[in-house]
C-alpha positions as CSV (number, residue, x, y, z in Angstrom):
1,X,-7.1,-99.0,-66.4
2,X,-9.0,-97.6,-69.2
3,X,-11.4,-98.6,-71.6
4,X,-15.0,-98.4,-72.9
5,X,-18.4,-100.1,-71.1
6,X,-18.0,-103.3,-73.5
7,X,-13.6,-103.7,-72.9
8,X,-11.2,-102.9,-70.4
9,X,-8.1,-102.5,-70.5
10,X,-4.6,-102.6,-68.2
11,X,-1.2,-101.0,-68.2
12,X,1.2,-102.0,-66.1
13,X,4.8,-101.5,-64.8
14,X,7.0,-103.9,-62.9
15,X,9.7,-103.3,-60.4
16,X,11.8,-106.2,-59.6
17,X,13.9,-106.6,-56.2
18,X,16.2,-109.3,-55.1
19,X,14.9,-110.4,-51.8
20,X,16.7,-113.5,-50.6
21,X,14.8,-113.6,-47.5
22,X,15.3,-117.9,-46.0
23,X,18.8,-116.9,-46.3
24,X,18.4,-113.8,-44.2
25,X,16.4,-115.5,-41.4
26,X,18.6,-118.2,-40.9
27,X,16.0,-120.6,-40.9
28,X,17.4,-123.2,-42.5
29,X,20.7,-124.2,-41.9
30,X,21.7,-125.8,-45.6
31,X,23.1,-122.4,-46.4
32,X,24.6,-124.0,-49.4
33,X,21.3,-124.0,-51.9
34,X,20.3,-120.5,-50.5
35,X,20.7,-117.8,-52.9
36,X,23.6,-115.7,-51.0
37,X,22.6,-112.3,-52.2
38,X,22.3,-108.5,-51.3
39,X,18.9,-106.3,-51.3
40,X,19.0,-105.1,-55.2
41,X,16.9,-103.2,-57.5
42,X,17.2,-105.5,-60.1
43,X,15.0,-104.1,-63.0
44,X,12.3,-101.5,-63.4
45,X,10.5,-101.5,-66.7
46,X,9.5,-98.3,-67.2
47,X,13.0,-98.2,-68.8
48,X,12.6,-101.0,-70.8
49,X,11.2,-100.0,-74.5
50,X,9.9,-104.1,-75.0
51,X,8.2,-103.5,-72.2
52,X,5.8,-100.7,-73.4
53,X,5.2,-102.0,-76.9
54,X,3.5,-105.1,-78.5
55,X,5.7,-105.0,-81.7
56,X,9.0,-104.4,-80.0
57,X,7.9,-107.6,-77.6
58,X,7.5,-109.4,-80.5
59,X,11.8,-109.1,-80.3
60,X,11.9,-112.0,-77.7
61,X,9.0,-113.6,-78.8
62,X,8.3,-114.0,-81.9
63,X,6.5,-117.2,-81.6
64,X,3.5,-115.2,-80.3
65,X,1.8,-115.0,-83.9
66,X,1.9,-118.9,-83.7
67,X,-0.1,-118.9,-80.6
68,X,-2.7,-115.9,-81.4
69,X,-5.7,-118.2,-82.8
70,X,-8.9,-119.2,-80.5
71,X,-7.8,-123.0,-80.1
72,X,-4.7,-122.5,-78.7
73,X,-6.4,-120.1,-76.1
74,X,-9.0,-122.5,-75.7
75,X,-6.4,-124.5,-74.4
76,X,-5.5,-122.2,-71.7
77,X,-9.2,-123.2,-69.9
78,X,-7.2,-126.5,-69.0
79,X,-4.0,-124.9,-67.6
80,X,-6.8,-122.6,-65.6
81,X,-8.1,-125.7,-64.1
82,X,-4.7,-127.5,-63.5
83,X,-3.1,-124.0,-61.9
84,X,-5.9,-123.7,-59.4
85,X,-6.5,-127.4,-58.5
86,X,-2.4,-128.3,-57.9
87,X,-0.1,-127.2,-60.5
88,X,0.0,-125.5,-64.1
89,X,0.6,-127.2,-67.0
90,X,4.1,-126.5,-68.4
91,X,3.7,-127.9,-71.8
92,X,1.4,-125.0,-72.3
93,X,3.5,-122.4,-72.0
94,X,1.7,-119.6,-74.2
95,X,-0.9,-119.7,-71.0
96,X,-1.6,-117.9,-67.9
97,X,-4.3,-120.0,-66.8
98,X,-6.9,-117.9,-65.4
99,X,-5.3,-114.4,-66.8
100,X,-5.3,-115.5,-69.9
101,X,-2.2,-115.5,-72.6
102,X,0.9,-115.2,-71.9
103,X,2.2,-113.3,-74.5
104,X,3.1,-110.4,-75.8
105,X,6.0,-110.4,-73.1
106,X,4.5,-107.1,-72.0
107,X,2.2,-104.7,-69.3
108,X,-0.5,-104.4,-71.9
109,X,-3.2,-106.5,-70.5
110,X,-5.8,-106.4,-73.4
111,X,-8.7,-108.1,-71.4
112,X,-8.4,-106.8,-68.0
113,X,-11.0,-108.0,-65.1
114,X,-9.5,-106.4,-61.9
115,X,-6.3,-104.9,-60.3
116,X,-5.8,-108.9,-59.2
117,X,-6.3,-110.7,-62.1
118,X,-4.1,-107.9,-64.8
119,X,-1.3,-107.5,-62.2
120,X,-0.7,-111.3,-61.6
121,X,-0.8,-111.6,-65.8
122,X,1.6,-108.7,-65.7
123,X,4.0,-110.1,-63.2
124,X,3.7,-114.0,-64.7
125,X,4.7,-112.1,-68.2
126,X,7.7,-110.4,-66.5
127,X,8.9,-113.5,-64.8
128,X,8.9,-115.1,-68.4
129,X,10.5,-112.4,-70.2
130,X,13.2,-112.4,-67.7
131,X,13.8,-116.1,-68.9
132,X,13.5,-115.3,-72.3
133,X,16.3,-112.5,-71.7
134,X,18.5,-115.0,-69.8
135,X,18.8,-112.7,-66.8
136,X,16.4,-115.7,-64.9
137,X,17.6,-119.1,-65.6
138,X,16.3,-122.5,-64.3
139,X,16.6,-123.8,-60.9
140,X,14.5,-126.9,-60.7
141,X,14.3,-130.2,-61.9
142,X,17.2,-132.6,-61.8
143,X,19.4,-129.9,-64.6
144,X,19.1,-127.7,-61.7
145,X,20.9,-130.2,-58.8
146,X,24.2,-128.9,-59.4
147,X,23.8,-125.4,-61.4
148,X,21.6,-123.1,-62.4
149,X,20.4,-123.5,-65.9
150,X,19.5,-121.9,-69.5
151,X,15.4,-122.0,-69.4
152,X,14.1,-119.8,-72.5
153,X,10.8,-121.2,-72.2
154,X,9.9,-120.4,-68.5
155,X,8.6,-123.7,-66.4
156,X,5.5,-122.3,-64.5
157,X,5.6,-124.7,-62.1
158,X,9.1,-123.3,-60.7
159,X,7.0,-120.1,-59.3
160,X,4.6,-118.9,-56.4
161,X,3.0,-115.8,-56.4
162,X,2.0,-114.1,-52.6
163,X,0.5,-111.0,-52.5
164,X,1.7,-108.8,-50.1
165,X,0.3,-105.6,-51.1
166,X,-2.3,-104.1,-50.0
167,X,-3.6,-106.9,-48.0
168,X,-1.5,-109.5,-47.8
169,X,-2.7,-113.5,-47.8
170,X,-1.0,-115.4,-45.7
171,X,-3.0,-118.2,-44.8
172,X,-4.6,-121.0,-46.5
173,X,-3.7,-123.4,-49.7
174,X,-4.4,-120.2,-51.9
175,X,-1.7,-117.6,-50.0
176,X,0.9,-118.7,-52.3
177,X,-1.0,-119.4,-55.8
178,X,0.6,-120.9,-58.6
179,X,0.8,-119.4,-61.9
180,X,-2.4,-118.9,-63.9
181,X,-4.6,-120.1,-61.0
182,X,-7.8,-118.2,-60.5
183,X,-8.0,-115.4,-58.3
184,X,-11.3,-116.2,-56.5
185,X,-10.3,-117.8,-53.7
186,X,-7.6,-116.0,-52.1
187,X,-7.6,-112.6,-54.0
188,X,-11.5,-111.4,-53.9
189,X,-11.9,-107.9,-52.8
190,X,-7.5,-107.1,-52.0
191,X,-7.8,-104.3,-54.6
192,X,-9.3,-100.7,-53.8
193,X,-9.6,-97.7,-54.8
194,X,-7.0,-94.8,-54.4
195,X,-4.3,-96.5,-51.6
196,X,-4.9,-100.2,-52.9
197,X,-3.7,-100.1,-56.9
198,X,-0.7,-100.6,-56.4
199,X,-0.3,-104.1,-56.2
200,X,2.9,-106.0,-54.8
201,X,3.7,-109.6,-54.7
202,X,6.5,-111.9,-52.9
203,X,7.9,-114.3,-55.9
204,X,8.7,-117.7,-54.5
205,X,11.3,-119.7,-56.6
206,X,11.8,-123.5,-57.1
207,X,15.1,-124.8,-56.5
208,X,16.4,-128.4,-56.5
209,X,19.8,-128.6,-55.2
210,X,22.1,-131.4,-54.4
211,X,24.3,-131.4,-52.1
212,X,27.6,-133.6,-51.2
């Protein structure tokens, strides 16, 4: 992170793997809804020019401008409280609750306040852009019961965020936070110096399936 006493700023890359893991444990036996796939690198942004530049973002979401004004990220105090409480509020989809805005579709985190905080904004932003790039698509709700789904406008509500590097949370109602819910509670003090920057999180996925 860089910056001066009075702003701070992240940079971040993301590297996204397929990890089906209930359909490698065999937990469940309703194999059917499971997402039957291989370990895959599936994307790596440091590739990715959109990625590493606010005014190629702007490509896939060009709707930013409309959203880049103090009342609408006033509004994002609500979707702060809703994320952390139960569940974000999808209608405000410019928001990251607690992290703040959701776009540019980018690593840039303008207003960084820890490792935590910028790497779940940076992560929530990637999950979005991959749904704004079609290469995620929609798996809840009854549209997803017998398909997977277009979903340009990522539903929050279908994700779960678990850190699992460098110290993992694995108990309590905050282990798997939703998007844009605040940090506090399960996240204080999981970021150090040197060994603990490099931040890692298990991405849970919504899926309503049907079955006959």
């Amino acid at each position: 992170m860089v910056g001066g006493r009075s702003q701070s700023t992240a940079k971040w890359h993301v590297h996204w793997y397929v990890y089906p893991l209930l359909y490698w444990m065999e937990i469940l036996t309703d194999f059917v809804c499971f997402e039957q796939a291989s370990f895959d690198i599936a994307y790596i942004t440091e590739i990715d020019p959109l990625w590493q530049d606010d005014s190629l973002a702007a490509l896939i979401n060009p709707e930013a401008i409309v959203f880049a004004n103090p009342i609408a990220q006033a509004a994002c105090a609500g979707d702060c409280i809703a994320g952390t409480v139960n569940l974000p509020l999808d209608p405000l989809f410019w928001c990251a609750g607690c992290q703040g805005s959701m776009y540019p579709l980018n690593g840039n985190i303008p207003s960084s306040i820890g490792h935590v905080q910028s790497s779940r904004l940076a992560v929530s932003r990637f999950a979005y852009k991959m749904h704004r790039e079609a290469l995620a698509w929609g798996t809840m709700g009854s549209k997803g019961l017998c398909g997977k789904y277009l979903m340009p406008i990522m539903r929050k509500q279908q994700y779960r965020f678990q850190m699992v590097n460098p110290i993992p949370t694995v108990s309590g109602r905050f282990a798997c936070s939703a998007i844009g819910a605040s940090t506090m509670p399960p996240d204080a003090g999981r970021a150090y110096p040197a060994g603990g920057e490099d931040m890692g999180y298990l991405v849970w996925r919504k899926r309503n399936c049907c079955v006959f």
